[in-house]
C-alpha positions as CSV (number, residue, x, y, z in Angstrom):
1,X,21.3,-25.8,202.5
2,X,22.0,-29.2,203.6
3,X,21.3,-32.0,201.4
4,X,23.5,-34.7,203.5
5,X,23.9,-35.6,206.9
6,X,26.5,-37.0,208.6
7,X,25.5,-39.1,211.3
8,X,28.4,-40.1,213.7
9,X,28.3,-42.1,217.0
10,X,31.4,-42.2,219.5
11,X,31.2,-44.6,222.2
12,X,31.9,-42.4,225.2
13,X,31.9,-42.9,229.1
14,X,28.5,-41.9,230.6
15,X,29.1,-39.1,232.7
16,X,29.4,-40.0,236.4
17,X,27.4,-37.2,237.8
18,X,24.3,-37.0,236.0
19,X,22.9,-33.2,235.4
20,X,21.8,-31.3,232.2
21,X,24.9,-29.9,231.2
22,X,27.0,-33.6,231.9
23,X,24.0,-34.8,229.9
24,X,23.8,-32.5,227.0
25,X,27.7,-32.4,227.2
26,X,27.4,-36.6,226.7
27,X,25.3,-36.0,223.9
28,X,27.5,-34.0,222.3
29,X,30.5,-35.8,222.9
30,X,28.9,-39.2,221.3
31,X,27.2,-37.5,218.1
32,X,31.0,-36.3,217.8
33,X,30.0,-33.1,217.9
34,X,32.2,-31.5,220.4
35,X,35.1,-31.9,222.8
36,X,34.2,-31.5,226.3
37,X,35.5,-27.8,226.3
38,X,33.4,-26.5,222.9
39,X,30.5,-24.5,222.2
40,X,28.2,-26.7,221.0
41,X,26.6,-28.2,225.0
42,X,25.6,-24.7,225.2
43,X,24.2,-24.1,222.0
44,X,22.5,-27.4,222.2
45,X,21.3,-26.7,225.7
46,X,19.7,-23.5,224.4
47,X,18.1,-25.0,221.4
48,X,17.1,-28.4,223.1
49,X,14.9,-25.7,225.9
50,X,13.8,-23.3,223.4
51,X,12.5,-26.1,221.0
52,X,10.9,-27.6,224.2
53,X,8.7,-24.8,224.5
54,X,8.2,-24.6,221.2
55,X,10.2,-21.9,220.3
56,X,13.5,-21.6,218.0
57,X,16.7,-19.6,218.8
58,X,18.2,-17.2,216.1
59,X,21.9,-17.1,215.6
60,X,21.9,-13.7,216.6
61,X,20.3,-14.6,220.0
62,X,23.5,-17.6,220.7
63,X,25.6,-14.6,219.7
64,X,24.6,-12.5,223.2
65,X,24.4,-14.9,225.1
66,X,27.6,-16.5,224.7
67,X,29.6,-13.7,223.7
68,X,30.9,-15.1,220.9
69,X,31.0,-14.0,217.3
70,X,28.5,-14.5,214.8
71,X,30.0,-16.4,212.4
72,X,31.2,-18.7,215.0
73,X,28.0,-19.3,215.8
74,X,26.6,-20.0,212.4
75,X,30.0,-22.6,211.6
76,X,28.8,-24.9,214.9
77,X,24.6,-24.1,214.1
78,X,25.9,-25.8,210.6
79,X,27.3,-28.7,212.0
80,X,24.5,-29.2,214.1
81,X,22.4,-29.5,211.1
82,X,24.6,-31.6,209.1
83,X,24.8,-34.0,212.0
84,X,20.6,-34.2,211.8
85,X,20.1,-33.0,215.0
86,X,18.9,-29.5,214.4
87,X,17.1,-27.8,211.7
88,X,16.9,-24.3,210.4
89,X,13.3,-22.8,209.6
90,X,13.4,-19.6,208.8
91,X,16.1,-17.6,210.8
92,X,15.7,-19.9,213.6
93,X,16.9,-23.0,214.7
94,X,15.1,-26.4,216.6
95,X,15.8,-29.6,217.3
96,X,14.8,-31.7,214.8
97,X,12.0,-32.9,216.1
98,X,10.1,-31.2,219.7
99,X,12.3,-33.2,222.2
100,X,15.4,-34.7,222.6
101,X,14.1,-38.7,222.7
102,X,12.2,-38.1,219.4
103,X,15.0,-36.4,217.7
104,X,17.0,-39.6,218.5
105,X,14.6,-41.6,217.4
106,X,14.1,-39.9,214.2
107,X,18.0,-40.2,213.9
108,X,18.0,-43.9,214.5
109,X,15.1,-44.5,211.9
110,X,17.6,-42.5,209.3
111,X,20.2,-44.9,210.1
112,X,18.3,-48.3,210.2
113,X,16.7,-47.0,206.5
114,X,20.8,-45.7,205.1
115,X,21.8,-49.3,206.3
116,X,19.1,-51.0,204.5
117,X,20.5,-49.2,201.5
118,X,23.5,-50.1,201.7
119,X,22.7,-53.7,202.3
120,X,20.6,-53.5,199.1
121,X,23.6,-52.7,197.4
122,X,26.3,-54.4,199.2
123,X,24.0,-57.8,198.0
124,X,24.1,-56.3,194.4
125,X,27.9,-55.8,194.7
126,X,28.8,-59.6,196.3
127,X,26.4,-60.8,193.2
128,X,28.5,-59.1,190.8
129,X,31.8,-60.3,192.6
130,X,30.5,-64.1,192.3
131,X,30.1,-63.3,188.4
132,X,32.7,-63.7,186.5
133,X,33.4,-61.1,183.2
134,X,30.9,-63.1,181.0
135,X,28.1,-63.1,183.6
136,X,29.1,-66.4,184.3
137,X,28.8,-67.6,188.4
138,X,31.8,-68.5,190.1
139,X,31.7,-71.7,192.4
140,X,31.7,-70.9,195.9
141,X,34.1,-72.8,198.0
Protein backbone atom coordinates (compact mmCIF):
# COMPACT_ATOMS: atom_id res chain seq x y z
CA UNK A 1 0.00 0.00 0.00
CA UNK A 2 0.86 3.52 -0.68
CA UNK A 3 1.31 5.86 2.06
CA UNK A 4 3.09 8.75 -0.15
CA UNK A 5 2.53 10.29 -3.21
CA UNK A 6 4.65 11.80 -5.43
CA UNK A 7 3.25 14.54 -7.21
CA UNK A 8 5.33 15.78 -10.20
CA UNK A 9 4.53 18.42 -12.94
CA UNK A 10 6.68 18.80 -16.24
CA UNK A 11 5.98 21.79 -18.20
CA UNK A 12 5.31 20.21 -21.66
CA UNK A 13 4.14 21.54 -25.19
CA UNK A 14 0.33 21.20 -25.61
CA UNK A 15 -0.17 18.91 -28.20
CA UNK A 16 -0.92 20.55 -31.58
CA UNK A 17 -3.62 18.31 -32.74
CA UNK A 18 -6.00 17.96 -30.02
CA UNK A 19 -7.68 14.29 -29.62
CA UNK A 20 -8.04 11.89 -26.70
CA UNK A 21 -4.97 9.98 -27.02
CA UNK A 22 -2.72 13.59 -27.74
CA UNK A 23 -4.71 14.60 -24.67
CA UNK A 24 -4.36 11.68 -22.35
CA UNK A 25 -0.77 11.34 -23.83
CA UNK A 26 -0.18 15.26 -22.53
CA UNK A 27 -1.39 14.34 -19.37
CA UNK A 28 0.81 11.77 -18.93
CA UNK A 29 3.72 13.49 -20.23
CA UNK A 30 3.29 16.48 -17.61
CA UNK A 31 2.41 14.34 -14.36
CA UNK A 32 5.90 12.72 -15.56
CA UNK A 33 4.41 9.78 -15.93
CA UNK A 34 5.51 8.51 -19.23
CA UNK A 35 7.47 9.23 -22.34
CA UNK A 36 5.51 9.68 -25.40
CA UNK A 37 6.16 5.97 -26.48
CA UNK A 38 5.05 4.11 -22.92
CA UNK A 39 2.25 2.27 -21.59
CA UNK A 40 0.83 4.37 -19.32
CA UNK A 41 -1.77 6.90 -22.20
CA UNK A 42 -3.27 3.60 -22.65
CA UNK A 43 -3.68 2.38 -19.29
CA UNK A 44 -4.77 5.79 -18.36
CA UNK A 45 -7.17 6.05 -21.26
CA UNK A 46 -8.79 2.77 -20.14
CA UNK A 47 -9.06 3.68 -16.52
CA UNK A 48 -10.06 7.45 -17.21
CA UNK A 49 -13.35 5.59 -19.47
CA UNK A 50 -13.95 2.81 -17.22
CA UNK A 51 -14.01 5.20 -14.11
CA UNK A 52 -16.27 7.39 -16.20
CA UNK A 53 -18.88 5.02 -16.30
CA UNK A 54 -18.36 4.14 -13.07
CA UNK A 55 -16.62 1.16 -13.39
CA UNK A 56 -12.82 0.08 -12.48
CA UNK A 57 -10.37 -2.02 -14.69
CA UNK A 58 -8.46 -5.10 -13.07
CA UNK A 59 -4.91 -5.55 -13.92
CA UNK A 60 -5.72 -8.70 -15.40
CA UNK A 61 -8.16 -6.97 -17.84
CA UNK A 62 -4.97 -4.10 -19.05
CA UNK A 63 -3.11 -7.43 -19.39
CA UNK A 64 -5.44 -8.61 -22.62
CA UNK A 65 -5.92 -5.86 -23.93
CA UNK A 66 -2.48 -4.63 -24.34
CA UNK A 67 -0.72 -7.84 -24.57
CA UNK A 68 1.53 -7.19 -22.16
CA UNK A 69 2.62 -9.04 -19.08
CA UNK A 70 1.09 -8.87 -15.83
CA UNK A 71 3.53 -7.68 -13.83
CA UNK A 72 4.29 -4.94 -16.21
CA UNK A 73 1.07 -3.98 -15.72
CA UNK A 74 0.93 -3.86 -12.00
CA UNK A 75 4.82 -1.81 -11.91
CA UNK A 76 2.97 1.20 -14.18
CA UNK A 77 -0.87 0.66 -12.19
CA UNK A 78 1.77 1.38 -9.04
CA UNK A 79 3.13 4.46 -10.31
CA UNK A 80 -0.11 5.65 -11.22
CA UNK A 81 -1.11 5.47 -7.71
CA UNK A 82 1.94 6.86 -6.27
CA UNK A 83 1.56 9.77 -8.51
CA UNK A 84 -2.30 10.27 -6.86
CA UNK A 85 -3.91 9.93 -9.91
CA UNK A 86 -5.43 6.50 -9.58
CA UNK A 87 -6.56 4.36 -6.73
CA UNK A 88 -6.80 0.67 -6.11
CA UNK A 89 -10.21 -0.60 -4.45
CA UNK A 90 -10.33 -3.96 -4.29
CA UNK A 91 -8.75 -5.67 -7.37
CA UNK A 92 -9.70 -2.74 -9.46
CA UNK A 93 -8.42 0.39 -10.32
CA UNK A 94 -10.18 4.23 -10.81
CA UNK A 95 -9.20 7.46 -11.22
CA UNK A 96 -9.03 9.00 -8.15
CA UNK A 97 -11.94 10.70 -8.19
CA UNK A 98 -15.01 10.06 -11.15
CA UNK A 99 -13.45 12.31 -13.93
CA UNK A 100 -10.43 13.58 -15.02
CA UNK A 101 -11.08 17.64 -14.01
CA UNK A 102 -11.91 16.46 -10.34
CA UNK A 103 -9.00 14.27 -10.06
CA UNK A 104 -6.94 17.37 -10.92
CA UNK A 105 -8.51 19.23 -8.70
CA UNK A 106 -8.28 16.97 -5.89
CA UNK A 107 -4.44 16.85 -6.85
CA UNK A 108 -4.02 20.55 -6.75
CA UNK A 109 -5.92 20.79 -3.30
CA UNK A 110 -3.07 18.13 -2.09
CA UNK A 111 -0.49 20.37 -3.28
CA UNK A 112 -1.79 23.89 -2.10
CA UNK A 113 -2.31 21.92 1.61
CA UNK A 114 1.78 19.98 1.32
CA UNK A 115 2.86 23.70 0.45
CA UNK A 116 1.16 25.21 3.34
CA UNK A 117 3.17 22.62 5.33
CA UNK A 118 6.05 23.32 4.31
CA UNK A 119 5.68 26.97 4.58
CA UNK A 120 4.73 26.27 8.29
CA UNK A 121 7.89 24.88 8.64
CA UNK A 122 10.12 26.71 6.40
CA UNK A 123 8.88 29.91 8.92
CA UNK A 124 9.87 27.67 11.90
CA UNK A 125 13.23 26.97 10.29
CA UNK A 126 14.21 30.85 9.13
CA UNK A 127 13.12 31.53 13.06
CA UNK A 128 15.60 29.19 14.23
CA UNK A 129 18.26 30.54 11.69
CA UNK A 130 17.70 34.23 13.10
CA UNK A 131 18.50 32.59 16.68
CA UNK A 132 21.55 32.36 17.60
CA UNK A 133 22.81 29.12 19.93
CA UNK A 134 21.54 30.79 23.21
CA UNK A 135 18.05 31.63 21.73
CA UNK A 136 19.32 34.85 21.39
CA UNK A 137 17.93 36.91 17.90
CA UNK A 138 20.33 37.87 15.49
CA UNK A 139 20.01 41.58 13.96
CA UNK A 140 18.83 41.56 10.60
CA UNK A 141 20.66 43.66 8.12
Amino acid sequence: MVTEERIAIKQVNRPQKESVDTLVTWFCESLDLSDKDSLEPTMLKEIIDKSIKGNGVTSMELKVRLGTPRTTIIYHLNRMIYSGIVVRKGRKYYLRSTDMASTLEELQADMQREFMRMIEFAQKMDAMFESDIYGRKRARK
